[in-house]
C-alpha positions as CSV (number, residue, x, y, z in Angstrom):
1,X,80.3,79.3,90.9
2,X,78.6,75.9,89.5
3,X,77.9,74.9,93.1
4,X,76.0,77.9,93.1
5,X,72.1,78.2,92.3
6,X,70.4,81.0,90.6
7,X,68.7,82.3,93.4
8,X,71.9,82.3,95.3
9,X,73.3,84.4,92.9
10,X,70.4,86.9,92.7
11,X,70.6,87.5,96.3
12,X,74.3,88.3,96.0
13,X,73.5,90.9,93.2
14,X,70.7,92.5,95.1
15,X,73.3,93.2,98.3
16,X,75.8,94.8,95.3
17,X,73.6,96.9,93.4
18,X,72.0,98.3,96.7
19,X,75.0,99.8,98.0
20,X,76.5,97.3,100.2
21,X,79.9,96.0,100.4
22,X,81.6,92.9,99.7
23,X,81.7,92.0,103.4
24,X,77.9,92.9,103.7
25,X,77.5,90.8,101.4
26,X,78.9,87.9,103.0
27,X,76.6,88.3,106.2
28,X,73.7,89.3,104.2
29,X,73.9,86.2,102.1
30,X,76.1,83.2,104.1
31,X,78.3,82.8,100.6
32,X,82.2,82.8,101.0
33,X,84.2,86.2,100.5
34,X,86.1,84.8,97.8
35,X,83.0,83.6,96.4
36,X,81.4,86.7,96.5
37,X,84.4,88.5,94.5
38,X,85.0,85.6,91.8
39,X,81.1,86.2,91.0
40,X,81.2,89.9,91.0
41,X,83.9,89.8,88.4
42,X,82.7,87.1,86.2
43,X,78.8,89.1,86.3
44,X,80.9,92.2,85.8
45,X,83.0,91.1,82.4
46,X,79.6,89.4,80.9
47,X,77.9,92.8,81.8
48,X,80.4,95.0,80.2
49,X,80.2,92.6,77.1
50,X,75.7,92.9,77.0
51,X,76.0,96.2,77.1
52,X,78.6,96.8,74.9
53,X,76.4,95.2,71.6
54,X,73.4,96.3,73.2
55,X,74.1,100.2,73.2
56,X,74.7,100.6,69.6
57,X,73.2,102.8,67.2
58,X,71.1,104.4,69.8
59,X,68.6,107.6,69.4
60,X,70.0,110.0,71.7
61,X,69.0,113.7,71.1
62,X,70.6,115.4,74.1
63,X,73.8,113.9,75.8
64,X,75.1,115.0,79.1
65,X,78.8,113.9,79.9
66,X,81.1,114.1,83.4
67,X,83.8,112.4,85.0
68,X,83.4,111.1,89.1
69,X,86.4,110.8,91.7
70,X,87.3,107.8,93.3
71,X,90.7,106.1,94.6
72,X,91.8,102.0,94.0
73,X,94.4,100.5,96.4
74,X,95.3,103.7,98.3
75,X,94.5,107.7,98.6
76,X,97.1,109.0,96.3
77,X,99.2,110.9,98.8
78,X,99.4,107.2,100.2
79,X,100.6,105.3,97.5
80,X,103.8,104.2,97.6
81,X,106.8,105.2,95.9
82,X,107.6,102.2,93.3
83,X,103.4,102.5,92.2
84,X,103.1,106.6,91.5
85,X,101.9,107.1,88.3
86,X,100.8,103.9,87.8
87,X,97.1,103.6,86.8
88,X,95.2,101.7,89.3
89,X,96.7,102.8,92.1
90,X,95.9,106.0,93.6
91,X,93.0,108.6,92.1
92,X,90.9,107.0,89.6
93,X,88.1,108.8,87.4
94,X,84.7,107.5,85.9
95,X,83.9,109.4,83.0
96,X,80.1,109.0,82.1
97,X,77.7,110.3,79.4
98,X,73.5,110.1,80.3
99,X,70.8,110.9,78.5
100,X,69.3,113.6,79.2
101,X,65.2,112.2,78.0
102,X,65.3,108.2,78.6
103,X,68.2,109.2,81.5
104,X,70.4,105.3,79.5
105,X,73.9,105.6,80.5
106,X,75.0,104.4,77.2
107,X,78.8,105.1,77.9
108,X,81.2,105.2,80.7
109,X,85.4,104.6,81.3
110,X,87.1,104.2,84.0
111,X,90.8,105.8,83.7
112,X,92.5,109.1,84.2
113,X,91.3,112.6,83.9
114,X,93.7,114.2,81.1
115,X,92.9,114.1,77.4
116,X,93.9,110.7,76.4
117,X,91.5,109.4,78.5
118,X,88.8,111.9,76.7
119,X,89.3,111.4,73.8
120,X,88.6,107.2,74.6
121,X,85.7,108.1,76.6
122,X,84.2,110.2,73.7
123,X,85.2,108.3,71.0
124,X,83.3,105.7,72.6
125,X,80.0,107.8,73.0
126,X,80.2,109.0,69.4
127,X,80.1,105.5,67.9
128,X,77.4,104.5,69.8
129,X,74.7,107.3,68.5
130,X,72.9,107.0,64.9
131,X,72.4,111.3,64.2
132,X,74.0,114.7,65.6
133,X,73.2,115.2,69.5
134,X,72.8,118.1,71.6
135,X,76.3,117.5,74.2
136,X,77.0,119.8,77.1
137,X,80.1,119.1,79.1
138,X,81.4,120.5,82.4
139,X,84.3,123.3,81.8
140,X,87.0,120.3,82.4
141,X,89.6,121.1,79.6
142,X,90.1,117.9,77.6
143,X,86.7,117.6,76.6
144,X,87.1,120.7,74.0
145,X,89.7,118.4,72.1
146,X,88.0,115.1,72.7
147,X,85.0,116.2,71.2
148,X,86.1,117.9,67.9
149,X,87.8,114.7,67.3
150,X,85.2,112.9,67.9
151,X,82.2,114.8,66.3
152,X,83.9,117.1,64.1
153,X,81.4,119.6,63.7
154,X,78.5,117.5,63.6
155,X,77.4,117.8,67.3
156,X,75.6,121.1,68.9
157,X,78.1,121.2,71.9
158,X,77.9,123.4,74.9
159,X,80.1,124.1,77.9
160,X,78.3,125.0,81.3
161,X,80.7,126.2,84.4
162,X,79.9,127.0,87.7
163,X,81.1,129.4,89.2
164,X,81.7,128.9,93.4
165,X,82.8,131.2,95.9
166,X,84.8,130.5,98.9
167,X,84.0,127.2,101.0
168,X,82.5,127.8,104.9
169,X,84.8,128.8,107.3
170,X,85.8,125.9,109.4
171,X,84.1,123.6,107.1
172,X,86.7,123.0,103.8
173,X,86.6,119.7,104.2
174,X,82.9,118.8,104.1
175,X,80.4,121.4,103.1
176,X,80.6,122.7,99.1
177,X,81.2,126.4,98.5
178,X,78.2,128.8,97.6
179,X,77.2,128.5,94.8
180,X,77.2,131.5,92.9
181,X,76.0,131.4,89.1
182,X,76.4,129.4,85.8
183,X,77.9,130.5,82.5
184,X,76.7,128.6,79.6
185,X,79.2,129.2,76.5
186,X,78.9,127.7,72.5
187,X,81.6,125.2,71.3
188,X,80.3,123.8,68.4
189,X,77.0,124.0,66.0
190,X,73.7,125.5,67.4
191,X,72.9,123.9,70.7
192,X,69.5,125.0,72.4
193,X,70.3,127.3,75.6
194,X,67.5,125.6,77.1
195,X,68.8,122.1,77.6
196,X,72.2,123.3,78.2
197,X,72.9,121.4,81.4
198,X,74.4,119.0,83.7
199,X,71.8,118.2,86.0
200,X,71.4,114.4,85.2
201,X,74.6,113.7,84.8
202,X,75.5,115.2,88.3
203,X,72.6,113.3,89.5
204,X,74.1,110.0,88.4
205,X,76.7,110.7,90.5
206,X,75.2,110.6,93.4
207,X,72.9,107.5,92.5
208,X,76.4,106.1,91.8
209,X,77.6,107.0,95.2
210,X,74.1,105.2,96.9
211,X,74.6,102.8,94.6
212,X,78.1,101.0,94.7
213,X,79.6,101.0,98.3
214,X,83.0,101.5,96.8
215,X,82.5,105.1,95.5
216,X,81.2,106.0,99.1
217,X,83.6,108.8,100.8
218,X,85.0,108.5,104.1
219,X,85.2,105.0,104.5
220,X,87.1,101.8,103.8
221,X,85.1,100.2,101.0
222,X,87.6,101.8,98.0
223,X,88.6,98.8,95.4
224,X,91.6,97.5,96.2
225,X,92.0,96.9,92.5
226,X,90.6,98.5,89.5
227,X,89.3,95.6,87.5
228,X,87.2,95.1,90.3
229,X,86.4,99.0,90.4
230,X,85.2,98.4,86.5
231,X,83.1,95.1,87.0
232,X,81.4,96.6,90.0
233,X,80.5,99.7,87.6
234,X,79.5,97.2,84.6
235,X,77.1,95.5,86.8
236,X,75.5,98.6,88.4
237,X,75.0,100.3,84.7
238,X,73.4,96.5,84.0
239,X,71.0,96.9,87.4
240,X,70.5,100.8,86.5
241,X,69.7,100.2,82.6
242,X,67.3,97.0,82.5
243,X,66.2,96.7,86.1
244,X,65.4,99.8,88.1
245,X,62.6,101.8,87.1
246,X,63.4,104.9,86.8
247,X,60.2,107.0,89.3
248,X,59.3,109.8,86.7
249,X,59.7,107.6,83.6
250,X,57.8,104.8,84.8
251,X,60.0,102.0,82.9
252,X,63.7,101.6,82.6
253,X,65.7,103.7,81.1
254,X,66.8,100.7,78.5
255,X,63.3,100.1,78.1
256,X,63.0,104.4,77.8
257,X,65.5,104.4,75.1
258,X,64.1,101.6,72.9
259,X,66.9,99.2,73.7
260,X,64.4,96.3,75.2
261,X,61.1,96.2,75.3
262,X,60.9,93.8,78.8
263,X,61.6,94.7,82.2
264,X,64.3,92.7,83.3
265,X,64.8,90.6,86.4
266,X,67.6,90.1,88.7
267,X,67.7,86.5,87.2
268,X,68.1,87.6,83.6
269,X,71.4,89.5,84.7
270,X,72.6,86.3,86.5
271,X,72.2,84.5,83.3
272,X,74.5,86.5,81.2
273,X,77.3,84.6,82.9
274,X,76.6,81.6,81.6
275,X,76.1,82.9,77.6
């Protein structure tokens, strides 16, 4: 990557955190494919390390958490025998916590979707806040657990589900079910029923779909393995928090949430590798 120069790198970043894929990459930006996926690992690692110390004792008031589908290596009806059940291979979920007033994604984990994998994901959000938060949580079972160990009582926690009715006839596969109402219930403390909600969160999602080629559906630009699945998330978060500007905030959301006070540059994320 030495024989590489700054602005080489930079271009390579801008095709990643614009949604394109590795091979889009190559075309876009003449650098080798191996090249390419070296760099996007090594800018992945240094941005899961930046962010790591950066998001610490932060000043969230109102959290919003969920968890996002994708698959690494094969769908999981098409993994083989001798790799069920082994993570990496097959479904793979991306748990993620916004918030909900500077719209930081302070915490995320890539991993499974039963209660082990809950209770890291929210242990990890609770040691990044300084004061009680207002949490609300999608009805997904292993949250209830994951949270009480994680907040104890000191958190105003709220559970929204949606309820759906039956999908389209003819079109399971590709068109959501109506959408029929919402059910807000009280967990924990005294959470206000008006900022009960996953609407950012689910939002993220979908910038997480535009975002990173691999999490887009119906195609073949899945990770073929899951440390790369978690660098190309590390970097994105790094691109989402310090660079993008969020259009009703007007600054990042790092720079929202107090964590910088500069806008960053494509270049200053290129530089973590070398620290």
């Amino acid at each position: 990557m030495n024989r590489l120069t700054i602005e080489k790198r930079a271009s390579i970043v801008r095709c990643l955190v614009e949604g394109n894929s590795i091979r889009a990459t190559v075309r876009m930006t003449g650098a080798a494919k191996n090249t390419v996926t070296k760099f996007m690992v090594d800018i992945g690692r240094a941005c899961t390390v930046y962010q790591d110390k950066a998001f610490r004792n932060l000043s969230c008031k109102t959290v919003q958490v969920d968890e996002i589908w994708s698959f690494c290596y094969a769908k999981q009806k098409n993994v083989p025998a001798d790799l069920r059940g082994e993570f990496g291979y097959g479904d793979v979920w991306t748990w993620t916590a916004i918030c909900a007033d500077s719209k930081l994604v302070p915490s995320w984990q890539v991993g499974g979707r039963d209660s082990e994998w809950a209770k890291v994901f929210i242990n990890d959000l609770a040691s990044r806040l300084s004061h009680r938060v207002q949490l609300t949580s999608d009805g997904h079972k292993p949250y209830l657990e994951a949270v009480e160990g994680a907040f104890g009582c000191e958190v105003d926690y709220a559970v929204l589900i949606k309820h759906y009715g039956k999908a389209p006839d003819g079109e399971r596969r590709y068109s959501p079910s109506e959408f029929i109402a919402t059910e807000a219930k009280k967990i924990t403390g005294s959470p206000d029923p008006q900022k009960i909600s996953t609407s950012y969160v689910e939002r993220n999602n979908l910038t997480m779909r535009m975002g990173m080629r691999r999490f887009t559906r119906l195609t073949n630009a899945f990770s073929k393995k899951v440390e790369n699945l978690e660098c190309a998330i590390a970097l994105h978060f790094m691109y989402y928090n310090f660079v993008r500007i969020h259009q009703t905030l007007k600054v990042t959301p790092a720079m929202a949430a107090g964590v910088t006070d500069r806008l960053w540059e494509i270049e200053d994320i290129v530089k973590l590798v070398d620290i």
